[in-house]
Backbone as a ProteinNet text record, in pm:
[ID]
protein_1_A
[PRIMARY]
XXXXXXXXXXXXXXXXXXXXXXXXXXXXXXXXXXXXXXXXXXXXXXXXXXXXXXXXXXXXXXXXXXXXXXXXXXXXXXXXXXXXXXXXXXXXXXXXXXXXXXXXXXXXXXXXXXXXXXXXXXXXXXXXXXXXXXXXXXXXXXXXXXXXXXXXXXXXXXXXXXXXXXXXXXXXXXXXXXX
[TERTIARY]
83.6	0	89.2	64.5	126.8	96.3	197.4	231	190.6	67.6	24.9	82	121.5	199.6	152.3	258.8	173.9	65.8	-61.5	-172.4	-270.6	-196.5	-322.6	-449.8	-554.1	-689.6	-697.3	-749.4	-773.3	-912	-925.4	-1047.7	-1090.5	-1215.3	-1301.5	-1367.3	-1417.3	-1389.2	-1495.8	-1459.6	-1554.2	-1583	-1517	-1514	-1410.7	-1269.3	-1219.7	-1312.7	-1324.7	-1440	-1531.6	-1627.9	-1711.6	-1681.6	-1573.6	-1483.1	-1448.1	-1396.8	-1334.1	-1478.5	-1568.8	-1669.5	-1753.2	-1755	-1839.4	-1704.6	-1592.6	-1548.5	-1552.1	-1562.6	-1526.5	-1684.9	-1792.3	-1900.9	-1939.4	-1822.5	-1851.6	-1779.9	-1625.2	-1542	-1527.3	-1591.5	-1553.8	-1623.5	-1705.8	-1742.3	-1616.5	-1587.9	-1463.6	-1354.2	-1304.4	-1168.2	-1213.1	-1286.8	-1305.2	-1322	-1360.4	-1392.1	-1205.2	-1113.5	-979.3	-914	-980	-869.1	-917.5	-1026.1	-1072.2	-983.2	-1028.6	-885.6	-731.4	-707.5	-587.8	-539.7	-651.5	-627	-749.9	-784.7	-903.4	-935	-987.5	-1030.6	-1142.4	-1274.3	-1347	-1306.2	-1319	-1226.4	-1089.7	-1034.8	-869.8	-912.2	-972.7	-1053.1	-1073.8	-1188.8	-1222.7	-1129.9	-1014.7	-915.4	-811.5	-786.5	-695.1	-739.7	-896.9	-943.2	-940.9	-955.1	-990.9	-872.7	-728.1	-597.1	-532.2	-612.5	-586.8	-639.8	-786.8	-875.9	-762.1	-765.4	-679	-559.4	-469.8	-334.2	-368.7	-504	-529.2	-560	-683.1	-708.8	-653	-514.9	-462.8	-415	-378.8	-313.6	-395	-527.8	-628.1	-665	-638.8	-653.6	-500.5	-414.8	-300.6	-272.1	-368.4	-333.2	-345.6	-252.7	-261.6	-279.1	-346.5	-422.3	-548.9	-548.4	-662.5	-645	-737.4	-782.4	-759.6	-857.1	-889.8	-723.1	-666.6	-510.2	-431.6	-441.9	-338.8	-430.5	-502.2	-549.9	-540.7	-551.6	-547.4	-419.7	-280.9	-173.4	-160.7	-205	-138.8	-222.7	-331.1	-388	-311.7	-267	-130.5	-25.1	32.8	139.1	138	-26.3	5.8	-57.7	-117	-109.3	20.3	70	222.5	327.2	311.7	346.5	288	208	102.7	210.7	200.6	276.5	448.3	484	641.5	645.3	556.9	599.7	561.2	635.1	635.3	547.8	409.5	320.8	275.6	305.7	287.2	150.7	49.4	-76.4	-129	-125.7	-173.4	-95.5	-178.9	-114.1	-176.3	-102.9	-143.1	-240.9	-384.7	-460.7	-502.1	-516.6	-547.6	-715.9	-813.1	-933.5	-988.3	-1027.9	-1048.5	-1209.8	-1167.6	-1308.6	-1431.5	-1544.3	-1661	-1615.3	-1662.5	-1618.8	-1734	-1722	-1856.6	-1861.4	-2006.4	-2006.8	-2060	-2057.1	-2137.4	-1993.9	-2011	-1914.1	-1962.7	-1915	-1965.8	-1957.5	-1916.3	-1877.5	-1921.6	-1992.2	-2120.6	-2213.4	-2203.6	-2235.7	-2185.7	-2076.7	-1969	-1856.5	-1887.2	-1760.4	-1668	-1691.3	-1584	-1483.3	-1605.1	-1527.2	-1439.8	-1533.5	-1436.1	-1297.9	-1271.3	-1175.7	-1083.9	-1140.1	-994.2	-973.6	-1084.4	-1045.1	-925.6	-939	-824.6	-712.2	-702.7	-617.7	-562.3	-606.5	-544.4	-491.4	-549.3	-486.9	-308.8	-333.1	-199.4	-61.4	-87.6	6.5	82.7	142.4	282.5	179.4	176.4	113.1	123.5	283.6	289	224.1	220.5	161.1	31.1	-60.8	-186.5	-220.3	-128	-164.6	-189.7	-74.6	-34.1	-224.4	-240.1	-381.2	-534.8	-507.4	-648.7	-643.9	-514.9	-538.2	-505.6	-472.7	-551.7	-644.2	-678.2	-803.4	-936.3	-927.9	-1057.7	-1059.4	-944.5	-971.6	-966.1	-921.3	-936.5	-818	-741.5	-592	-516.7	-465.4	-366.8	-227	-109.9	1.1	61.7	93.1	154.6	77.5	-47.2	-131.5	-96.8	-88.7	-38.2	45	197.8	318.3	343.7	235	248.8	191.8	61.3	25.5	102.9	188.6	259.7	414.2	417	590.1	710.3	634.6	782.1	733.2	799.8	814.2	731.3	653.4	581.7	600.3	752.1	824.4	814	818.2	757.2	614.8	569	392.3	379	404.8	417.2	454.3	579	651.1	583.1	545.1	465.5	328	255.1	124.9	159.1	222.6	261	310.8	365.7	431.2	288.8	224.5	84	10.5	-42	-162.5	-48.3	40	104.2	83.2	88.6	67.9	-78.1	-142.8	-295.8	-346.5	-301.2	-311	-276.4	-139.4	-162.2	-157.4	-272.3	-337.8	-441.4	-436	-531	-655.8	-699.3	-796.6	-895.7	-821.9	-843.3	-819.5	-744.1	-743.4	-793.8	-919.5	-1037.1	-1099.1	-1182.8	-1215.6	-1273.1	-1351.1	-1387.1	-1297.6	-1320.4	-1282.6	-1265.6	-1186.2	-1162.8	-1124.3	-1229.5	-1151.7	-1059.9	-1031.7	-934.4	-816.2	-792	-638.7	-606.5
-116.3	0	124.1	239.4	338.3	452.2	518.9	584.6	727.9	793.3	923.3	1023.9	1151.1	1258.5	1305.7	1371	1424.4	1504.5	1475.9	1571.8	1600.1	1452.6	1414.3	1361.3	1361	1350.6	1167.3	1167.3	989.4	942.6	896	884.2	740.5	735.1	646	558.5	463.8	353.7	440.6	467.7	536.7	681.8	783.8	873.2	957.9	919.9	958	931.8	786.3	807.7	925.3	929.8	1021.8	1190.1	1174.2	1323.2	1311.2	1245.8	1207.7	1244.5	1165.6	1183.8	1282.1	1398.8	1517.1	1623.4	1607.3	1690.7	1658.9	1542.3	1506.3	1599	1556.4	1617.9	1780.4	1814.9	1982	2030	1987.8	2037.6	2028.5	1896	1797.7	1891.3	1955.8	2015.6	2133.3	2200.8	2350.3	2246.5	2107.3	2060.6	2025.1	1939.2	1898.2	2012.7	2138	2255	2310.2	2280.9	2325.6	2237.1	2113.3	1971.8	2065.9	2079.3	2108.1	2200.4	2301.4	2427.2	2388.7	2308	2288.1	2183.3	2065	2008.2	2010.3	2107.7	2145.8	2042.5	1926.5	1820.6	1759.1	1713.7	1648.4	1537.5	1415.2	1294.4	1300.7	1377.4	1392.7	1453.3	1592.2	1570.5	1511.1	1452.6	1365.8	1252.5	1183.2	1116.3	1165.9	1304.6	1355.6	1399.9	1452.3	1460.2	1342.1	1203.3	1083.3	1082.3	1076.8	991.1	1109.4	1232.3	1313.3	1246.5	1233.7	1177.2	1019.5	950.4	826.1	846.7	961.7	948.8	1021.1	1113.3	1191.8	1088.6	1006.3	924.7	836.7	770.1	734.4	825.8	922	1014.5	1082	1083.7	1202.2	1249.9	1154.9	1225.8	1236	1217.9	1305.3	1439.5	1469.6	1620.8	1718.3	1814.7	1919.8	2022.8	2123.8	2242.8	2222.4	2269.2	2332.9	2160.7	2132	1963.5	2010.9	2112.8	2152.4	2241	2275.7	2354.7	2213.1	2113.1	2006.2	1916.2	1903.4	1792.9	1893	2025.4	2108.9	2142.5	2127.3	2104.3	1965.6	1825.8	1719.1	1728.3	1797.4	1785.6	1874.2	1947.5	2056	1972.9	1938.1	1833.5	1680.9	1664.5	1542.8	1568.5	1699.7	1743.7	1770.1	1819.4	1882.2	1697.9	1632	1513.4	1431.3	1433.7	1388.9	1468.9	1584.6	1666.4	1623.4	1602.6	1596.7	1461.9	1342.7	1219.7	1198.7	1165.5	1146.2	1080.9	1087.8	1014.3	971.4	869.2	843.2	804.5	825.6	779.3	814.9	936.7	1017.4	977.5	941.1	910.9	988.3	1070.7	1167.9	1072.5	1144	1099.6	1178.6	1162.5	1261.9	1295.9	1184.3	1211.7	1195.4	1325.5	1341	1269.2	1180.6	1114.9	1245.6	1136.4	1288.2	1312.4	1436.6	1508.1	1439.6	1353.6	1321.2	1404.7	1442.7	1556.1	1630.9	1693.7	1786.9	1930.4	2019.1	2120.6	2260.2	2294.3	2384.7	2507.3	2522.2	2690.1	2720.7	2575	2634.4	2709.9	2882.4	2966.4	3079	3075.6	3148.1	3184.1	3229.6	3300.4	3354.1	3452.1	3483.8	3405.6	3336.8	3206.2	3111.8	3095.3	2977.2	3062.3	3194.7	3272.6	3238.8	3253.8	3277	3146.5	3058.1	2908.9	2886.9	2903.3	2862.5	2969.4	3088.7	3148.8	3085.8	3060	2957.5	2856.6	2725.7	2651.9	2675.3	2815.4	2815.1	2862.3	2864.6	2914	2823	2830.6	2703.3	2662.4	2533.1	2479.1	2553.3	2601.7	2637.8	2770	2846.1	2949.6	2939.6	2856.6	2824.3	2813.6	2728.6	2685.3	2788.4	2933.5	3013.1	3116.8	3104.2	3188.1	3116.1	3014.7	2921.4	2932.5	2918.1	2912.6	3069.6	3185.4	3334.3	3385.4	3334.9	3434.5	3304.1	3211.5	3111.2	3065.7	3042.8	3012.5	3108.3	3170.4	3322.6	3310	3215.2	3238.8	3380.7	3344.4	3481.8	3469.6	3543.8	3507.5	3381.9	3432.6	3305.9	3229.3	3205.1	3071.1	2956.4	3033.6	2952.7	2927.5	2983.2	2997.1	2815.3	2836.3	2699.8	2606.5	2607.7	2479.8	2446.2	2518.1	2529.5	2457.1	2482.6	2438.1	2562.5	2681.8	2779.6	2909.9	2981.2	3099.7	3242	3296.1	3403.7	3460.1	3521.5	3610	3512.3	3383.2	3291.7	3286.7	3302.2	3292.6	3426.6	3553.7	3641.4	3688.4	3666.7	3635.2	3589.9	3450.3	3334.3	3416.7	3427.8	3500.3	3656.4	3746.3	3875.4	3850.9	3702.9	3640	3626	3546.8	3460.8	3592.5	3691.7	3828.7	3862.7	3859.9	3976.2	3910.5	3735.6	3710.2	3697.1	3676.4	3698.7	3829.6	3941.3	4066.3	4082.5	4021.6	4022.7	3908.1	3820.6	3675.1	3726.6	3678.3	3741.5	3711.2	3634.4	3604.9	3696.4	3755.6	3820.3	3977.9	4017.6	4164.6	4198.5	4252.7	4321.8	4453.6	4455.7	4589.7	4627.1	4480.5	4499.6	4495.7	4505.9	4534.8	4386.7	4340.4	4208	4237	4292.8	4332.3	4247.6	4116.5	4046.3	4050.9	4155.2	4157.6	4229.9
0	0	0	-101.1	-94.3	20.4	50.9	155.9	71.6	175.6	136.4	206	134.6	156.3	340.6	399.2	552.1	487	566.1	579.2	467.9	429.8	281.5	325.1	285.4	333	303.5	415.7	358	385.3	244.4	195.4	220.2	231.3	268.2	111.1	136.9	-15	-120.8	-239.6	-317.7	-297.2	-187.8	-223.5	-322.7	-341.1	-477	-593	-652.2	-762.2	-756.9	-665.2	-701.8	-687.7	-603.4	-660.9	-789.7	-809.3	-1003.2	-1048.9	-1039.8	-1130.1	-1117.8	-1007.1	-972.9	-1054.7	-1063.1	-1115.7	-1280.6	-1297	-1463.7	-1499.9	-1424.1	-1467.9	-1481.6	-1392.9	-1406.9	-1522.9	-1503.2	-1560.6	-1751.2	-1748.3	-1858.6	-1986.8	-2008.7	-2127.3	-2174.4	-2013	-2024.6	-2070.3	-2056.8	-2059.8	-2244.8	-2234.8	-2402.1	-2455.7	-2472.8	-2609.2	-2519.5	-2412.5	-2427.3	-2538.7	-2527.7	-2598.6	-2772.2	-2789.2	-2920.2	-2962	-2903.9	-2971.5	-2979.6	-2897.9	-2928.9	-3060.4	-3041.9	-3189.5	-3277.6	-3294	-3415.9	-3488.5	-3413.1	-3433.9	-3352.8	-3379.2	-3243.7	-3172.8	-3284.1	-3243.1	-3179.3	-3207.4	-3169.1	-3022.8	-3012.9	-2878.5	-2745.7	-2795	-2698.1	-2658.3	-2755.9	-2706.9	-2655.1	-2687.6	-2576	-2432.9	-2401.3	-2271.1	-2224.4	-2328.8	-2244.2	-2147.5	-2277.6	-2252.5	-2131	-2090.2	-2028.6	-1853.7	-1858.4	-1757.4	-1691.8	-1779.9	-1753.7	-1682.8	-1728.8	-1679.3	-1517.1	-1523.6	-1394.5	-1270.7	-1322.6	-1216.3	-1119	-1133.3	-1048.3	-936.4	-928.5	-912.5	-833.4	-828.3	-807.8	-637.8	-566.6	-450.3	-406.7	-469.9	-438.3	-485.3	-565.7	-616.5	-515.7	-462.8	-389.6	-440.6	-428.3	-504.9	-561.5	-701	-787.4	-898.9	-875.5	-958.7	-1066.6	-1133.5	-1260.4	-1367.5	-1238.8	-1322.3	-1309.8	-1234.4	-1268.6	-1384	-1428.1	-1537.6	-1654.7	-1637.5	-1781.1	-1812.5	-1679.6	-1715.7	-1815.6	-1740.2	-1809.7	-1929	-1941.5	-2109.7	-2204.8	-2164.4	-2271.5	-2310.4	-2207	-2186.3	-2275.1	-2237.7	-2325.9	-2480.3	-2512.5	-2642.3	-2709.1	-2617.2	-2697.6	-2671.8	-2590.5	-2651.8	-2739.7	-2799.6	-2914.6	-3034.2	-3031.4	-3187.7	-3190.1	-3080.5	-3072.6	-3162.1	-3125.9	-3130.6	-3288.1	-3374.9	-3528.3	-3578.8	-3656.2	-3643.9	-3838.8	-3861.1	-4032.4	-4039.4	-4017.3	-4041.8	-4165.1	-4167.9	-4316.4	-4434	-4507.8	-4655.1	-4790.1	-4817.1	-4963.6	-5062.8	-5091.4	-5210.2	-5288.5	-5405.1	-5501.1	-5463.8	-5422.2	-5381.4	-5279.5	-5186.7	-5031.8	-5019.8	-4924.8	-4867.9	-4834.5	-4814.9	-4820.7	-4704.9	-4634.3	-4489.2	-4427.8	-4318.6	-4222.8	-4113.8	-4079.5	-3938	-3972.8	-3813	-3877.9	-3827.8	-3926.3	-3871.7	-3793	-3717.1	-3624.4	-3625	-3747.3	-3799.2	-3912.2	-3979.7	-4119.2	-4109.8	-4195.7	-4154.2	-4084.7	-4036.2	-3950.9	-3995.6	-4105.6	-4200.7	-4120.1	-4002.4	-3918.8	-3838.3	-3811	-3696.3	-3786.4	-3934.8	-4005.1	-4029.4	-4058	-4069	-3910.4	-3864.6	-3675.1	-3697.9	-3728.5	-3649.9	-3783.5	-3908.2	-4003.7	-3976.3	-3939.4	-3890.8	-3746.6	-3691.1	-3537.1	-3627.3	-3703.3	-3718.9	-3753	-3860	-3903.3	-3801.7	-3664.5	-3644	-3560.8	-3515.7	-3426.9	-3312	-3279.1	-3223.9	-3071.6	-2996.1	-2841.3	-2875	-2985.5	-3010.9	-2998.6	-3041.5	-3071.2	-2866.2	-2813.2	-2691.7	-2579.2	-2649.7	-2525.5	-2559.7	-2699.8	-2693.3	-2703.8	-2700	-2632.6	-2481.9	-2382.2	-2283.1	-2228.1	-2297.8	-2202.4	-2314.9	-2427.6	-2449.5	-2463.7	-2464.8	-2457.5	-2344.1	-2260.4	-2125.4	-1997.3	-2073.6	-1975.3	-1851.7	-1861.8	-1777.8	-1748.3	-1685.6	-1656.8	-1684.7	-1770.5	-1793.3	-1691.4	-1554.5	-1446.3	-1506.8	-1518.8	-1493.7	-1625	-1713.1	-1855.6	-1846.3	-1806.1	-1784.3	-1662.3	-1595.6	-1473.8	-1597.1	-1621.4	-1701	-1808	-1916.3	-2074.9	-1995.7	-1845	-1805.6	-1819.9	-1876.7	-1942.1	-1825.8	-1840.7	-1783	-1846.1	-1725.8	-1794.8	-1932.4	-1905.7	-2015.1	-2172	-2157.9	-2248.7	-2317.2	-2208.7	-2254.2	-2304.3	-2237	-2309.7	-2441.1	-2487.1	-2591.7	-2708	-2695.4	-2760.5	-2807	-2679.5	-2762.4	-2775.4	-2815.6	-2880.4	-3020.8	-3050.9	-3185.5	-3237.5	-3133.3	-3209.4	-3273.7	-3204.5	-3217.9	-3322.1	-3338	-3436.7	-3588.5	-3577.4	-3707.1	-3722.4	-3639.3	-3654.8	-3748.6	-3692.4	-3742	-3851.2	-3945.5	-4080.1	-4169.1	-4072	-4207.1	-4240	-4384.1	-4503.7	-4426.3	-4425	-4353	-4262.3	-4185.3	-4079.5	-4086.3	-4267.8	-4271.4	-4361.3	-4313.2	-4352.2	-4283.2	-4329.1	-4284.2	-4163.2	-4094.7	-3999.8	-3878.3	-3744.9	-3661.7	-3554.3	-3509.3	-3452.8	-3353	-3249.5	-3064	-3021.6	-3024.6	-2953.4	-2949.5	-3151.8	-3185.6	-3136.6
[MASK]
+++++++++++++++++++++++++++++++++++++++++++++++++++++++++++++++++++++++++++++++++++++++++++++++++++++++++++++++++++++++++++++++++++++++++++++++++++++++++++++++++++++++++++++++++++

């Protein structure tokens, strides 16, 4: 039997689960639309909140602090280990299967504009402005979950808004408060 940290709470049979599962239930819509932005994918998604949930649960009544900043750490973490790791799946065809789904921005000329403007930019880039302008973080706070240092997160999203500001996409006439 493992040995819990001094002044760790010790839980009685089945109350971790249903902490796990009162938080998966609150949290779990804000963590899946984080997994989404980061890989602008649904399927890809939901298997990274899963493979996110999985690596949390053992672990879970040892977490000290904020539940929700340590699982949205290991979901960055294990996104950005997902892109590192070399992956040959895709194979070039001259004819693209039909698109199945339904897409969530038919109709949303603007949105289809940011969201293909997000796609294009460096993935830690993409990460540092999903997590302070969709998740509403605060420099430190990204800076703890991303692993790097404020002056980093800073950096990163001032690179990101600057190429935002001149993709075609996005320079027009109207007015885009976020840039």
């Amino acid at each position: 039997m493992e040995e819990l940290p001094a002044g760790a709470p010790r839980d009685r049979p089945g109350e971790p689960a249903q902490a796990f599962e009162v938080f998966v239930a609150t949290q779990g819509d804000r963590l899946l639309r984080t997994a989404y932005l980061l890989t602008r994918d649904h399927a890809l998604a939901e298997d990274l909140l899963q493979t996110t949930l999985l690596r949390c649960w053992p672990v879970w009544r040892r977490i000290g602090g904020s539940h929700e900043q340590y699982v949205r750490k290991v979901l960055v973490n294990t996104y950005a280990s997902w892109w590192r790791r070399k992956w040959n799946g895709e194979r070039p065809t001259e004819v693209l299967p039909d698109a199945e789904g339904h897409d969530p921005l038919d109709g949303h000329a603007e949105r289809r504009d940011l969201w293909v403007a997000l796609g294009r930019l460096p993935r830690r880039q993409r990460a540092t402005v999903v997590l302070r302008y969709y998740e509403g973080l605060t420099a430190a706070e990204t800076a703890d979950v991303l692993g790097c240092s404020v002056g980093t997160v800073k950096s990163q999203t001032s690179r990101a808004l600057a190429k935002l500001r001149v993709d075609p996409l996005l320079n027009d006439t109207s007015e885009r408060s976020f840039l």
